[in-house]
C-alpha positions as CSV (number, residue, x, y, z in Angstrom):
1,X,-52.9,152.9,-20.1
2,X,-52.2,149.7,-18.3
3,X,-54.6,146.9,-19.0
4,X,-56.4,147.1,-15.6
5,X,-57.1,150.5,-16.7
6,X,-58.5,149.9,-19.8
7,X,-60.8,147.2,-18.3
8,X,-61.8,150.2,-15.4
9,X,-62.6,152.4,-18.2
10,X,-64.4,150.0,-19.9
11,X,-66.6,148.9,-16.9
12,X,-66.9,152.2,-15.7
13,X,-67.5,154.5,-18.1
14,X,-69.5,152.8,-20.8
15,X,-73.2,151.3,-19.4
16,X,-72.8,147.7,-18.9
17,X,-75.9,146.1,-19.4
18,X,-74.8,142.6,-17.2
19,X,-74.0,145.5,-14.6
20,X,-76.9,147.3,-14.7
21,X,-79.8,146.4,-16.6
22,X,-81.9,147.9,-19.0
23,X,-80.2,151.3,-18.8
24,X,-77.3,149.8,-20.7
25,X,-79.3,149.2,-23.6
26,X,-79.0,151.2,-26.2
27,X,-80.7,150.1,-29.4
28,X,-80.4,150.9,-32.7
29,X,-77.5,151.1,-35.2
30,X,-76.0,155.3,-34.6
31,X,-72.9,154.5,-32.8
32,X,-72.1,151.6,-33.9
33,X,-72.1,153.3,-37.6
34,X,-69.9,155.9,-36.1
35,X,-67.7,153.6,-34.6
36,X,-66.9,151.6,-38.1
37,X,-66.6,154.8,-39.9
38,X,-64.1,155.6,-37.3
39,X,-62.0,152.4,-37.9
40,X,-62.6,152.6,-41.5
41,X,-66.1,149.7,-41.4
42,X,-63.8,146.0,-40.8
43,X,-66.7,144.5,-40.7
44,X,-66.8,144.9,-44.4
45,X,-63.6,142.8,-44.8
46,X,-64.4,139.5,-43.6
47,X,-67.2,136.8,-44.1
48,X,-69.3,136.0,-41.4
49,X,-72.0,133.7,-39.8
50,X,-74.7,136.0,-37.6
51,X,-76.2,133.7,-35.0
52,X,-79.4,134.5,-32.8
53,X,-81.6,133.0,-30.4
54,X,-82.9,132.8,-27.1
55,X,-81.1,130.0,-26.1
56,X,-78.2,127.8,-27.4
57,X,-76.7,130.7,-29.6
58,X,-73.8,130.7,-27.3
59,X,-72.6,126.9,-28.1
60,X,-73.9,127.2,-31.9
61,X,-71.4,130.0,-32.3
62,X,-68.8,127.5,-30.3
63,X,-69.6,124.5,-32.5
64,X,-69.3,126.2,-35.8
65,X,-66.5,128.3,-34.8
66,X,-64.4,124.7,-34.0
67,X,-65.3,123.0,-36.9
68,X,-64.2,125.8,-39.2
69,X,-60.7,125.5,-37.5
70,X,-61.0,122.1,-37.9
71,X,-60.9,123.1,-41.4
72,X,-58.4,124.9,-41.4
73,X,-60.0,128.2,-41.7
74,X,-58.6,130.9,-40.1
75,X,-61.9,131.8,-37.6
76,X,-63.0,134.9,-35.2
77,X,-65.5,134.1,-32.8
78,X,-67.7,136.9,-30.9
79,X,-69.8,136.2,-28.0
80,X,-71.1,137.2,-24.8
81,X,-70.1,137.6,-22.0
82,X,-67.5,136.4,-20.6
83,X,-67.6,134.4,-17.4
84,X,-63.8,135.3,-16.1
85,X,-62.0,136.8,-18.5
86,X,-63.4,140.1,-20.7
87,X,-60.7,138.8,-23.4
88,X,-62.9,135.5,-23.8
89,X,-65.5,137.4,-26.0
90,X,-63.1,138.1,-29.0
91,X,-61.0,134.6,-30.5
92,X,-59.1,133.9,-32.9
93,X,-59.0,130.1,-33.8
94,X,-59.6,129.6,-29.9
95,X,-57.3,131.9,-29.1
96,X,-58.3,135.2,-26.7
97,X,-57.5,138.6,-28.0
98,X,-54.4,139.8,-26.4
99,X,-54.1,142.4,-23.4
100,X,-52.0,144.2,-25.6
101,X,-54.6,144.9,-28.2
102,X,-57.6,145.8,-26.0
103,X,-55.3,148.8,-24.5
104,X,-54.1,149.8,-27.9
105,X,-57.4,149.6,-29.5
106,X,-59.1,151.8,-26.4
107,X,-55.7,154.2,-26.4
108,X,-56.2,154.8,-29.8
109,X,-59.6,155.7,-30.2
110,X,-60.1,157.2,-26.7
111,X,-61.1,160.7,-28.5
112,X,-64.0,158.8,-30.8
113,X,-65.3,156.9,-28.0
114,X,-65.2,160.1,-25.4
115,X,-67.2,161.9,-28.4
116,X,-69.9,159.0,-29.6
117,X,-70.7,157.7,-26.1
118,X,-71.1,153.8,-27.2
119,X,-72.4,151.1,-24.3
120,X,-70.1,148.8,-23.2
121,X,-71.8,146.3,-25.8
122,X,-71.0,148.7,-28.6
123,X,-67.5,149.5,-28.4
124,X,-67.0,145.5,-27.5
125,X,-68.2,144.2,-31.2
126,X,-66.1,147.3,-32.8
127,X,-62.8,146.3,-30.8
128,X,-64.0,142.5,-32.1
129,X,-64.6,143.7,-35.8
130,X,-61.2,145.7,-35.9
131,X,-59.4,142.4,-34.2
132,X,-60.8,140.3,-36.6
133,X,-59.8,142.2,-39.8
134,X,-55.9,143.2,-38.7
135,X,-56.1,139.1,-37.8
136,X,-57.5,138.9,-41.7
137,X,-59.5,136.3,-40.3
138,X,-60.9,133.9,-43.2
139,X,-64.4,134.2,-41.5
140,X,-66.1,135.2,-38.2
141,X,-69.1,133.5,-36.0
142,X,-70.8,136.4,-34.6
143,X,-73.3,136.3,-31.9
144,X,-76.3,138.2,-31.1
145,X,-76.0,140.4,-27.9
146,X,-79.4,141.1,-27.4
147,X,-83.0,140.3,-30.0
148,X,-81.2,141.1,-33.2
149,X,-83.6,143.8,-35.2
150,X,-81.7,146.6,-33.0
151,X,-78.4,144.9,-31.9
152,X,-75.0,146.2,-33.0
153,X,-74.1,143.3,-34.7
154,X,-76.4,143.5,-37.0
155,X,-74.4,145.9,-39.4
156,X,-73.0,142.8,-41.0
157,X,-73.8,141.0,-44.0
158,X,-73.4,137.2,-43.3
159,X,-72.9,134.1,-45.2
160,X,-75.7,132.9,-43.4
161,X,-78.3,134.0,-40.5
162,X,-79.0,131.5,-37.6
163,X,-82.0,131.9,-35.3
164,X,-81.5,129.1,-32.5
165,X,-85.0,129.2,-30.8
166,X,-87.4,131.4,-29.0
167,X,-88.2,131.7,-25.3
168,X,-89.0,134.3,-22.9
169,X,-85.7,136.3,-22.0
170,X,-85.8,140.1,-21.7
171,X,-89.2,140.8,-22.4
172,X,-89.2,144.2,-21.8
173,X,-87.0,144.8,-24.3
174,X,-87.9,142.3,-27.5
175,X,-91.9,142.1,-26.6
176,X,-94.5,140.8,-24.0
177,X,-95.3,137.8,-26.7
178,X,-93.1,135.3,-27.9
179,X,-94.4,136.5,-31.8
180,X,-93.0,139.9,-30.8
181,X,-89.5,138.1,-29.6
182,X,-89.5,136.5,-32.8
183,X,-90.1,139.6,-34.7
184,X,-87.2,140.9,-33.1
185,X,-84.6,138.3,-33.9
186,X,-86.1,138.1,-37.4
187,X,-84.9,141.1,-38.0
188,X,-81.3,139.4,-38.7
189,X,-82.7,138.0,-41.7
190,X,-80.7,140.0,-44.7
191,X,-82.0,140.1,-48.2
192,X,-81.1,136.7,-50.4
193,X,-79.1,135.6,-47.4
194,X,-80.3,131.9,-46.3
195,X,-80.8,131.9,-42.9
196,X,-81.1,128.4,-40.3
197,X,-83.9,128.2,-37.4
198,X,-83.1,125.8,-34.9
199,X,-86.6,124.5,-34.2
200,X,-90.1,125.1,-35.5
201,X,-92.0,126.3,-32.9
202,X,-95.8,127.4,-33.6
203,X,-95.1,130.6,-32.3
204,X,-92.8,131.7,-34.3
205,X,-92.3,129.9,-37.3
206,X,-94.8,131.7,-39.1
207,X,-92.6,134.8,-38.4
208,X,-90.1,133.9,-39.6
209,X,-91.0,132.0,-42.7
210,X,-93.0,135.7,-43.4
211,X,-89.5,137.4,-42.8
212,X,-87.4,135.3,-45.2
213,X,-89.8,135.4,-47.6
214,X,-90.3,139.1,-48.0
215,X,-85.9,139.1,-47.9
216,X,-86.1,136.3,-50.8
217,X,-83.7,134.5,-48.1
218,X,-83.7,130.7,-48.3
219,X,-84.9,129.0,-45.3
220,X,-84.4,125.8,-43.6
221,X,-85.4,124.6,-40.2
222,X,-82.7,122.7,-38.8
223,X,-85.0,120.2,-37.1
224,X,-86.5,119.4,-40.2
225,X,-83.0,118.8,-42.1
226,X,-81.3,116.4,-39.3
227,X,-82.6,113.9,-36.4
228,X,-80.8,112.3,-33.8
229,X,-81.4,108.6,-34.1
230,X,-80.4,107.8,-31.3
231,X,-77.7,109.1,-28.0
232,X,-75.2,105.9,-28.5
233,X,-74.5,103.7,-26.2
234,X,-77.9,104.6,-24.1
235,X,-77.1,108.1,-23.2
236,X,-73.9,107.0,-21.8
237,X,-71.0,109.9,-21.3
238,X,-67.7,108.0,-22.7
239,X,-64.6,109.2,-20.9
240,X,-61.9,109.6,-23.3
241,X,-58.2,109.5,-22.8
242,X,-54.9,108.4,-24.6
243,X,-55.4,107.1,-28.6
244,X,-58.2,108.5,-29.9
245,X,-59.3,104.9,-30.9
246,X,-59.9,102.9,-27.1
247,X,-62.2,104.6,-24.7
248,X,-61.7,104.4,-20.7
249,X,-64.4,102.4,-20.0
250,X,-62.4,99.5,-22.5
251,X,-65.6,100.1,-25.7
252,X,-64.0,100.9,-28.6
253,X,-65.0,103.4,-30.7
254,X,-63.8,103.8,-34.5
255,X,-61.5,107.0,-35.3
256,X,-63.5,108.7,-37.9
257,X,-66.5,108.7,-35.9
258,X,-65.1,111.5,-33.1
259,X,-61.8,112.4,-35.1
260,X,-58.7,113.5,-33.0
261,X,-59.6,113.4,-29.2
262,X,-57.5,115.0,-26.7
263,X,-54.6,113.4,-24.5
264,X,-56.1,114.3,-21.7
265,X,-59.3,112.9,-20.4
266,X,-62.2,114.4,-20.5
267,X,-65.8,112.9,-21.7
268,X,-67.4,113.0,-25.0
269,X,-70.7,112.6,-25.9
270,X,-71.6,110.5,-28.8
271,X,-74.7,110.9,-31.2
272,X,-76.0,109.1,-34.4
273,X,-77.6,111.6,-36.7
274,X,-79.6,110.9,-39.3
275,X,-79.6,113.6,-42.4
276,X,-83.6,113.4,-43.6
277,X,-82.9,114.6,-47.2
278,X,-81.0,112.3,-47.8
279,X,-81.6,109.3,-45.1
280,X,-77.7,109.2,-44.7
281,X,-76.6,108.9,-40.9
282,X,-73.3,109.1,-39.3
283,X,-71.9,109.3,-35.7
284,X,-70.6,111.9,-34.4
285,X,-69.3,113.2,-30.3
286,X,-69.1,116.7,-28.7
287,X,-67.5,117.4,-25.4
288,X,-70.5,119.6,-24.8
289,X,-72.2,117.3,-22.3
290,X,-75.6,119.0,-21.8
291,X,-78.6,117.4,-23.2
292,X,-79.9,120.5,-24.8
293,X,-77.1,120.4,-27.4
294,X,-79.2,117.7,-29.5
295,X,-80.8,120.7,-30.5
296,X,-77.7,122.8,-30.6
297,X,-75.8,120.4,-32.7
298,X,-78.5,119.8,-35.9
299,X,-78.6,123.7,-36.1
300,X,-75.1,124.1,-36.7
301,X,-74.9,120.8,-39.1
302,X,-77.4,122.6,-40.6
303,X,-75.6,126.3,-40.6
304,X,-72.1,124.0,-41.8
305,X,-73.9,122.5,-45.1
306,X,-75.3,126.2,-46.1
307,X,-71.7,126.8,-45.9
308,X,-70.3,124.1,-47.2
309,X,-72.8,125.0,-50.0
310,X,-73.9,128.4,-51.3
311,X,-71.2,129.8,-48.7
312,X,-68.5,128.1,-51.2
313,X,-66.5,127.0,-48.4
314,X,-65.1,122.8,-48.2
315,X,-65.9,121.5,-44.7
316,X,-65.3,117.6,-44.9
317,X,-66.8,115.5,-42.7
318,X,-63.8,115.2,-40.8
319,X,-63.7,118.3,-39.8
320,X,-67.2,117.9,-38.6
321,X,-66.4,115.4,-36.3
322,X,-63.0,116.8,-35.4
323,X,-64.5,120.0,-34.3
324,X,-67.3,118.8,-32.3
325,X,-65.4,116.4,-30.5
326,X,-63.6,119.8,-29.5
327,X,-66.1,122.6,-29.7
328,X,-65.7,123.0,-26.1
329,X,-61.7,122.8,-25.7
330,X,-60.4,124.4,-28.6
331,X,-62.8,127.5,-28.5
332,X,-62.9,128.2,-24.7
333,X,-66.4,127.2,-23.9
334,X,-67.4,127.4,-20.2
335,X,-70.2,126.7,-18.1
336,X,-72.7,124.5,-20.4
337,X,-73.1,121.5,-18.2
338,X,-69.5,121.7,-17.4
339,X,-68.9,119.0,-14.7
340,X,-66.4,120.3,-12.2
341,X,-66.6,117.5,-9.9
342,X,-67.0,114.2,-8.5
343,X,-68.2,112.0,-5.4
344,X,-70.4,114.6,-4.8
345,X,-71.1,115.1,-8.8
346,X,-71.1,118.8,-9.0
347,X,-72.2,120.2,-12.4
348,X,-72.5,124.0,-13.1
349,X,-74.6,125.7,-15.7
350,X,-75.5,129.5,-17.2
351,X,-79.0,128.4,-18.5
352,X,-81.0,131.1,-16.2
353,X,-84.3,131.8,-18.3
354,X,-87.6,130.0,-19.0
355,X,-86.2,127.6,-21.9
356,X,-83.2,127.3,-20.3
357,X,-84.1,125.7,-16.9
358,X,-86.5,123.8,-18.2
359,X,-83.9,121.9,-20.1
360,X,-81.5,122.1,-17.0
361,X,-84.1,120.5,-14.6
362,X,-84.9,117.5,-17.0
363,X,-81.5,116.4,-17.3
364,X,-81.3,117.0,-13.4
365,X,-84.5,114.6,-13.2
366,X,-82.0,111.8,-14.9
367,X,-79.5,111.8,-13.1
368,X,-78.5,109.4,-9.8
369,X,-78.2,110.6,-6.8
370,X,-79.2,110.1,-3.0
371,X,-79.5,113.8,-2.2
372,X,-79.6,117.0,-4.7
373,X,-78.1,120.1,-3.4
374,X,-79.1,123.5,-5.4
375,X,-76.6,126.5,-5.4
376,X,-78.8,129.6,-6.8
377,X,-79.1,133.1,-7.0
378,X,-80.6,135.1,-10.5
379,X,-80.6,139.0,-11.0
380,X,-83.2,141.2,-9.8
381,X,-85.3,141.9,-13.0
382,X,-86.0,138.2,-13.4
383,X,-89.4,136.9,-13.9
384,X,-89.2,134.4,-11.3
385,X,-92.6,133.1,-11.6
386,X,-91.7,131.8,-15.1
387,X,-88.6,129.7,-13.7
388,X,-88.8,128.9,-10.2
389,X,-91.8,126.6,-10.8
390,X,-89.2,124.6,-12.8
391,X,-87.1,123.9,-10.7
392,X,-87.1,120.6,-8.5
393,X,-88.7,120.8,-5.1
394,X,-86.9,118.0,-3.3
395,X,-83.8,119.6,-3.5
396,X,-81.9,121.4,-0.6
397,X,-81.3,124.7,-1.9
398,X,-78.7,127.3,-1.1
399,X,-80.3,130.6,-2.2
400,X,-77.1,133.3,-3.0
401,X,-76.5,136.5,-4.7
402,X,-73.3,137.0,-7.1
403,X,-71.0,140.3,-6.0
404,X,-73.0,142.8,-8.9
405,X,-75.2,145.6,-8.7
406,X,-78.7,143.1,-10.3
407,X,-78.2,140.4,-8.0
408,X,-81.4,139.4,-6.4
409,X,-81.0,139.7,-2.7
410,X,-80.9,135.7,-1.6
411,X,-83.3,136.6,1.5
412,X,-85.8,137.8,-1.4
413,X,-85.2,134.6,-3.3
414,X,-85.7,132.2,-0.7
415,X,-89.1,134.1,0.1
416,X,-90.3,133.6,-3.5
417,X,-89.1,130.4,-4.2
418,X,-91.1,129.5,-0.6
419,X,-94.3,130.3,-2.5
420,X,-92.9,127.8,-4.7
421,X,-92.2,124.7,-2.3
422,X,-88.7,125.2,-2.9
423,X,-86.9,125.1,0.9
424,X,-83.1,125.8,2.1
425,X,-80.9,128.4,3.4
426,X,-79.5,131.4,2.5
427,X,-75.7,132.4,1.8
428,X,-74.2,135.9,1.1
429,X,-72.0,135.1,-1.6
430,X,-71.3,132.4,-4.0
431,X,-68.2,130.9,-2.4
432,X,-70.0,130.5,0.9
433,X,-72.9,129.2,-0.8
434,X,-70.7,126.3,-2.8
435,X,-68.8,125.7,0.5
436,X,-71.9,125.2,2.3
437,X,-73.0,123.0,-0.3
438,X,-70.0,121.0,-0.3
439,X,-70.2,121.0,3.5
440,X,-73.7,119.2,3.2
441,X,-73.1,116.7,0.4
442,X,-72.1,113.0,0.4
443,X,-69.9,111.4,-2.1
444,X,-73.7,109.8,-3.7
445,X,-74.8,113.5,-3.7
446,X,-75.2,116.2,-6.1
447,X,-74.6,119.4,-6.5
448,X,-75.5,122.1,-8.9
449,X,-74.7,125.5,-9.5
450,X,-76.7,127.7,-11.3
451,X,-79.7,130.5,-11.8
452,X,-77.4,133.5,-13.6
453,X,-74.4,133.2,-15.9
454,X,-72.9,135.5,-13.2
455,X,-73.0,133.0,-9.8
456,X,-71.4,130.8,-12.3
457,X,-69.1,133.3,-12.9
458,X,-67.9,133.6,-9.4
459,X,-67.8,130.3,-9.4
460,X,-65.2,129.3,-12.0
């Protein structure tokens, strides 16, 4: 098999769930089991981090994952999905699992996964698993696909369990409550395994706390362990380029506060965090530019010190800086407030639920900008009436569908989002849309490009 077979197998004869829903979803832990028996259980041979959430579990995964390089530990990463390439779910230090090794690892167990049936999800963590133990990984950030309880993942037995946050995101499937959600993602919570929440939240704190306490798992709330004093230098983005030491806009920053930045310029956003255990703060940058990552980056300084402590690893702070200065670049991160433009700004995003664009329209709100142009399109079992109300009504919007079976049809969107106040036009695909957009906008403008990790997708 070529590898543009492999990936035609894989897409069309396994259920993808970003393809088509709910019939993808296959809950529960039978194949998966059959699968590691089949490759002789890797899972079993390398430490791990198991990280969950509604939202943010994405760039926790990315943060941690680039600090541990930064310290020199050899470190898979697993997430999902991918935005262009399938290869960007399974890393190694940053780097993507090779062509190569997808088609041997499908060629080799054709036979097994003719026979067990797995989804797409499924047979995507065992290829990951098996990767990361030939690549005798040191350890390996894993990532929730879906809840947690049921999800295939959740055969491992981490260092430590992380539960970002909860919000509503596939309700059918975790719960019509946000307690049920959070029942659901609990269920990652191992026996005498500490685990991290990312915020306390009245609806689900209680959960959990119940959860860890009937596991005997230490518990800490990561908004209850760290604070962010303050976004340095007023919220300002610093753009970076040459010696890590002089910034482009002539401030001067000291080295230890960002470690190593890259050569090439890009922008970094700086923080001073405040440890409340200890009343120690320190500064520290991430090229992840989204506001939301306040919240992102206290949960994994959290997840790093359970490491650095009963997971017996050393993490200096060094490292700490290091890698967040470069959780984006040197792990492959797309689409988080990624700025791909400028004079018309033009920012592009995968936040698509409740939580999400609630966060997304609040750093919108802060931003300047004469005229706000909206690029959007979500799939088809979307609640809209839990996120267009969000959204910003003085914008132009472009209402589009991305090229897969879900999409929302964007003559169906503009009608909802009507009822809404939210006006435009319509485009039939995502590169008309952005070219209309850019068509429309002024250098003072903005544009943004958004509503499903796939239009974002298409975009890149």
């Amino acid at each position: 098999m070529t590898y543009a077979e492999t990936l035609h197998f894989l897409y069309h004869s396994l259920p993808v769930f970003q393809h088509i829903g709910g019939n993808a979803y296959k809950p529960g832990f039978g194949n998966i089991t059959e699968l590691e028996k089949e490759l002789g259980e890797p899972h079993r041979r390398f430490r791990s981090v198991h990280v969950a959430g509604t939202n943010g579990k994405g760039s926790v995964s990315h943060m941690t994952a680039a600090v541990l390089q930064a310290a020199g530990y050899r470190t898979g990463l697993f997430t999902s999905p991918h935005l262009k390439d399938f290869r960007e779910r399974i890393r190694v230090n940053g780097e993507m699992i090779s062509e190569e090794a997808v088609v041997a690892f499908v060629s080799s167990h054709r036979k097994a996964i003719d026979r067990i049936r797995p989804s797409f999800f499924e047979i995507t963590t065992a290829i990951a698993f098996d990767h990361f133990a030939r690549k005798r990984v040191d350890i390996a950030v894993i990532e929730v696909g879906m809840g947690g309880r049921l999800d295939s993942t959740n055969v491992i037995r981490p260092l430590v369990s992380v539960i970002t946050n909860i919000s509503w995101d596939h309700a059918q499937f975790l719960g019509d409550t946000l307690e049920k959600i959070a029942g659901e993602k609990a269920g990652i919570i191992k026996e005498m395994t500490p685990v991290v929440i990312g915020e306390s939240q009245i609806e689900s704190q209680l959960t959990f706390i119940a959860r860890a306490k009937e596991c005997s798992a230490p518990i800490l709330f990561a908004d209850q362990t760290y604070h962010i004093v303050n976004q340095a230098d007023n919220g300002e983005m610093m753009p970076i380029t040459g010696s890590p030491k002089t910034l482009a806009t002539g401030k001067t920053l000291p080295q230890d506060s960002c470690g190593q930045v890259a050569a090439t310029p890009r922008a970094l956003q700086p923080f001073t965090i405040e440890n409340l255990l200890d009343g120690e703060t320190f500064t520290l940058c991430t090229d992840l530019l989204g506001d939301y990552q306040r919240k992102n980056i206290l949960t994994a300084l959290t997840v790093l010190d359970v490491l650095n402590g009963s997971g017996g690893l050393q993490i200096p702070r060094e490292a700490v800086q290091k890698g967040m200065a470069s959780a984006a670049a040197s792990t492959g991160l797309l689409g988080r407030w990624q700025i791909v433009g400028h004079a018309p700004l033009t920012v592009c995003d995968t936040g698509h639920n409740e939580g999400g664009l609630r966060e997304i329209a609040a750093q919108i709100a802060r931003q300047q900008f004469h005229k706000l142009y909206m690029v959007l399109g979500f799939v088809a079992d979307k609640d809209l009436s839990k996120v267009l109300p969000l959204l910003p009504k003085e914008a132009h919007y472009i209402f589009t569908r991305a090229g897969i079976e879900r999409a929302l049809d964007e003559n169906i969107l503009a009608r909802r989002a009507a009822e809404y106040g939210l006006q435009g036009e319509t485009a039939p695909t995502v590169t008309a849309a952005v070219a209309r957009a850019r068509e429309l906008a002024r250098a003072e403008d903005m544009i943004y490009i958004g509503g499903s990790t796939f239009v974002v997708a298409e975009f890149l």
